[in-house]
Residue, then its C-alpha position, 0 to 999 in steps of 0.5 A: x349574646x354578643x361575638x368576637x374576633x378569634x383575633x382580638x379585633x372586635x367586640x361586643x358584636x351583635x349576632x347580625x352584625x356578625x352574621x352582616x359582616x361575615x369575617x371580622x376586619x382583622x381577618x379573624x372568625x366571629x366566635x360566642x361569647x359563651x356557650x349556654x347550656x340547654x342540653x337539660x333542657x332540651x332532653x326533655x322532649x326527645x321527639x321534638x321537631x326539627x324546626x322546633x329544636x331549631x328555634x330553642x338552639x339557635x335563639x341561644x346565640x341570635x338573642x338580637x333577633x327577635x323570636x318572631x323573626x326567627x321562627x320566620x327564618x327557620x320555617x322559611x328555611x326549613x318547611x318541606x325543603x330540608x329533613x334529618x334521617x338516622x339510619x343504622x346510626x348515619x345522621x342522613x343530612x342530604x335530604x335538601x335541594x342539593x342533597x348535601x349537608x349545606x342545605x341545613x345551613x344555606x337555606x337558613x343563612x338567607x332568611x337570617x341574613x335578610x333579617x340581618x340586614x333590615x336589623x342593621x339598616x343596610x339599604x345597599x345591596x350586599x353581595x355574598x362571596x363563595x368559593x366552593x369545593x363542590x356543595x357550598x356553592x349549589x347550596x348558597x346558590x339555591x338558597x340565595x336565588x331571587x332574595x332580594x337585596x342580595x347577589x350571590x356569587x360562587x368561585x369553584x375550581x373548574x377541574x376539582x368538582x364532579x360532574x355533576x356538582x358542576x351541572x348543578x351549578x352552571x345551570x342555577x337560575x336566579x336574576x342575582x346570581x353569578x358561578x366563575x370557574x377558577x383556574x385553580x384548586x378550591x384553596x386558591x378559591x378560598x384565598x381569594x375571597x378571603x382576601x377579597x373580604x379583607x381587602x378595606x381599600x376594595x371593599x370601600x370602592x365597591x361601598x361607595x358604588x352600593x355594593x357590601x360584601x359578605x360571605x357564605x362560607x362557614x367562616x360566616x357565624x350565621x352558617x355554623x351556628x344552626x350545623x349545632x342543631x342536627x347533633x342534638x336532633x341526631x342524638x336524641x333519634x338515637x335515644x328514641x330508637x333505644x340505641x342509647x339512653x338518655x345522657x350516654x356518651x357517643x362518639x360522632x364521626x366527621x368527614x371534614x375539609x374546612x372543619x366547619x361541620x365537625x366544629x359545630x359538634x365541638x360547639x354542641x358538646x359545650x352546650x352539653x351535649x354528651x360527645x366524648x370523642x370527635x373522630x375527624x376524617x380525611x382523604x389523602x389530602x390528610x392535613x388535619x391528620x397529621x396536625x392532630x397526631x403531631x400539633x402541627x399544621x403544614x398546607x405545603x403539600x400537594x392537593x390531592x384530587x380525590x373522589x370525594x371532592x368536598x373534601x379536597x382541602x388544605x386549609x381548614x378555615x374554622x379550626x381558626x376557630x378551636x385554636x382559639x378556645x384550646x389556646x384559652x381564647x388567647x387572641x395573640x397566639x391565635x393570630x400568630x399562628x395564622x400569621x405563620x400559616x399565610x407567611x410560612x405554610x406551616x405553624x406549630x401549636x404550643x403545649x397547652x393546645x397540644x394537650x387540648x386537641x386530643x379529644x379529636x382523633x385524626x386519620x384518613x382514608x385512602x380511594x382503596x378503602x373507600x371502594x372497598x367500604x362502599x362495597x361492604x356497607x352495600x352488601x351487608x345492609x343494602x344501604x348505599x354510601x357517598x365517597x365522604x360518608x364512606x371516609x368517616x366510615x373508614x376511619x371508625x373503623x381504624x380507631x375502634x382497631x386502635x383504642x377498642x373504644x366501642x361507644x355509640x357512634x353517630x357517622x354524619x353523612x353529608x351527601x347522597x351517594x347520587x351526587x358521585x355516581x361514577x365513584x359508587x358504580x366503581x366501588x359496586x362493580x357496576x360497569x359504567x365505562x365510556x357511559x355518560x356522566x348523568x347516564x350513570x344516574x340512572x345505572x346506579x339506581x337501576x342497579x340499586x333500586x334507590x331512586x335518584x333524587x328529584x333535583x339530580x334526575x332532571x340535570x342531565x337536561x338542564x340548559x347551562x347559563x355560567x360558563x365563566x372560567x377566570x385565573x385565580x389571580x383574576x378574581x376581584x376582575x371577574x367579580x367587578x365584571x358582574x357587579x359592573x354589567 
């Protein structure tokens, strides 16, 4: 298998070199080749491990990686770190150390990346750039700390993350490690390290004093590949506990930003994997929605700051990634598009996509309709949502009213409810006025009898060790400061 540039650029790029470089020098995305078809038979044993499923799915792409090796990198990554759970149809994706979605990614991106990089023979140290809209970067922290060889360092917007997304990440311990609070919403992060990425001539000064960057964003091929993984584990748990049978369609429903996790399903599906429709879900900040009703996309809008931050996004990086199949891998027309989305703010996709993008339905979901999904989930069945999950909730609801389309439905739930606390005491009528953040914690659970996961119980005393806070314009600066002390 080799990769390519979603811009025409690169070639024939092995998946380390990929996974090494993280974007490609003309600013495009690493994309497959092809996509093999192992549904057959991987559906022949719906009870397999995750970390076995794993190892069959990822083998597919990372072919330059030799299966001992990957079998390292996903035990490494996985073993009694991170578990999968379906309940009542969520695909629970939070049970990891930052109890968040990330993990399923961020703990393998280091073990394949180290591996990566004894592959391609990079003796320099190499420097993993992340901005984060509040898990990305506990997640790449968590998963990159003390590995040698690396140094992380984690860009998020100093007012847009929760509290306690925040303390998860101004207390990480690691010798390689680095978290600078912008001045800023998560796009300008997000920008600014993707400048910083493309920048050659800044790239090659940092090179000749042994530093390579790279990135832990899910614009790295070596992120998304393995968010494929839980959509075939998540339907084979379905088939196990009889809610389909085997090759049954199912519709699956994504809280999404950077639309990397919603992606990974697309990529799933073109493995074989029986998904008719991708129900894609949005706060107020509704950009994919209103570009899946009309075909256009226009950042030039006020970020909304919501309470489910995550998701506090404007540009969503890896739909670079499906304009590139919908426009038939047509290289020209992709970068045009993203031309006008950096020089105009806005683009508008031509027929052909048009026509292509309606197996994804868009809407959103309002801080009203959160609380009040929240509150229904939690009275009805006693099972507790976080903002996000309660946003896909929201909008499945709103297109089974539209299409009647009454199919299985997978909901992805990306983090526990405990990572935003405040919000779900809100929702729940839990009264938390004036009470401290991390008091909160124990408020919810008290009050739920859900337990507070391990890594958020202890946060409340965890000593601080970055409280950085630069300008957006100020990034490379903050970075050279690192690097340099």
């Amino acid at each position: 298998m080799k990769f390519r540039s979603t811009r025409g650029l690169d070639k024939d790029i092995t998946s380390a070199r990929a996974i090494i470089n993280g974007i490609s020098k003309d600013g495009g995305l690493y994309v497959p080749d092809e996509f093999p078809k192992v549904y057959d038979e991987l559906k022949k044993d719906t009870h397999i491990k995750y970390e076995d499923l794993a190892f069959k799915v990822i083998n597919e792409f990372f072919t330059d990686i030799d299966d001992a090796e990957l079998t390292g990198a996903i035990n490494d990554a996985y073993n009694d770190r991170f578990s999968v759970e379906v309940k009542k149809n969520f695909l629970e994706l939070y049970h990891g150390p930052t109890c968040a979605f990330k993990d399923a990614a961020l703990l393998f991106l280091p073990q394949i990346m180290k591996r990566a990089k004894r592959i391609c023979d990079v003796k320099e140290d190499i420097t993993i750039l992340t901005a984060t809209s509040g898990d990305t970067g506990k997640a790449a922290l968590e998963g990159f700390k003390n590995v040698d060889g690396f140094k992380v360092v984690v860009y998020y917007p100093k007012n847009g993350v929760s509290a306690i997304q925040e303390r998860q990440m101004s207390s990480q311990e690691g010798n390689n490690v680095k978290v600078i609070g912008i001045k800023g919403n998560f796009d300008d992060a997000q920008t600014g390290v993707k400048e910083i990425l493309g920048d050659d001539e800044f790239r090659e000064g940092l090179s000749q004093k042994g530093f390579i960057l790279s990135s832990a964003n899910s614009i790295n091929i070596g992120r998304l590949v393995p968010q494929i993984v839980y959509y075939f584990y998540g339907y084979f748990n379905l088939v196990n506990q009889g809610v389909i049978q085997k090759d049954d369609a199912i519709n699956v429903v994504v809280p999404t930003g950077n639309f990397g996790n919603i992606l990974a399903g697309y990529y799933a599906k073109q493995m074989g994997l029986p998904i008719d429709k991708f129900i894609c879900a949005s706060n107020e900040n509704k950009v994919l929605t209103d570009f899946f009703e009309t075909g256009v996309y226009d950042k030039k809008r006020e970020l909304v700051l919501t309470e489910s931050p995550s998701m506090d996004i404007l540009v969503s990086s890896n739909l670079e990634r499906l304009l590139f199949e919908a426009s038939g891998r047509d290289t020209e027309v992709v970068s045009k598009l993203m031309e006008d989305l950096t020089t105009k703010g806005v683009y508008e996709v031509n027929e052909k996509i048009k026509s292509f993008i309606k197996e994804f339905y868009g809407n959103f979901a309002t801080t009203e309709e959160v609380y009040d999904a929240i509150k229904e989930v939690y009275q009805k069945d006693k099972y507790l949502m976080d903002t996000h999950t309660a946003v896909a909730y929201v909008v499945k609801k709103k297109y089974v009213e539209e299409t009647k389309d009454d199919k299985p439905t997978l909901i992805l739930s990306t983090a526990s409810p405990f990572k935003f606390p405040r919000s779900i005491c809100n929702a729940l009528d839990i009264d938390v006025e004036g009470v401290d953040d991390f008091k909160v914690l124990n408020k919810l659970s008290d009050s739920t009898s859900n337990k507070i996961p391990n890594s958020l119980s202890t946060l409340e005393n965890a000593k601080v060790l970055h409280d950085e806070v630069w300008d957006k314009s100020e990034m490379r600066d903050a970075l050279l400061s690192y690097l340099n002390s």
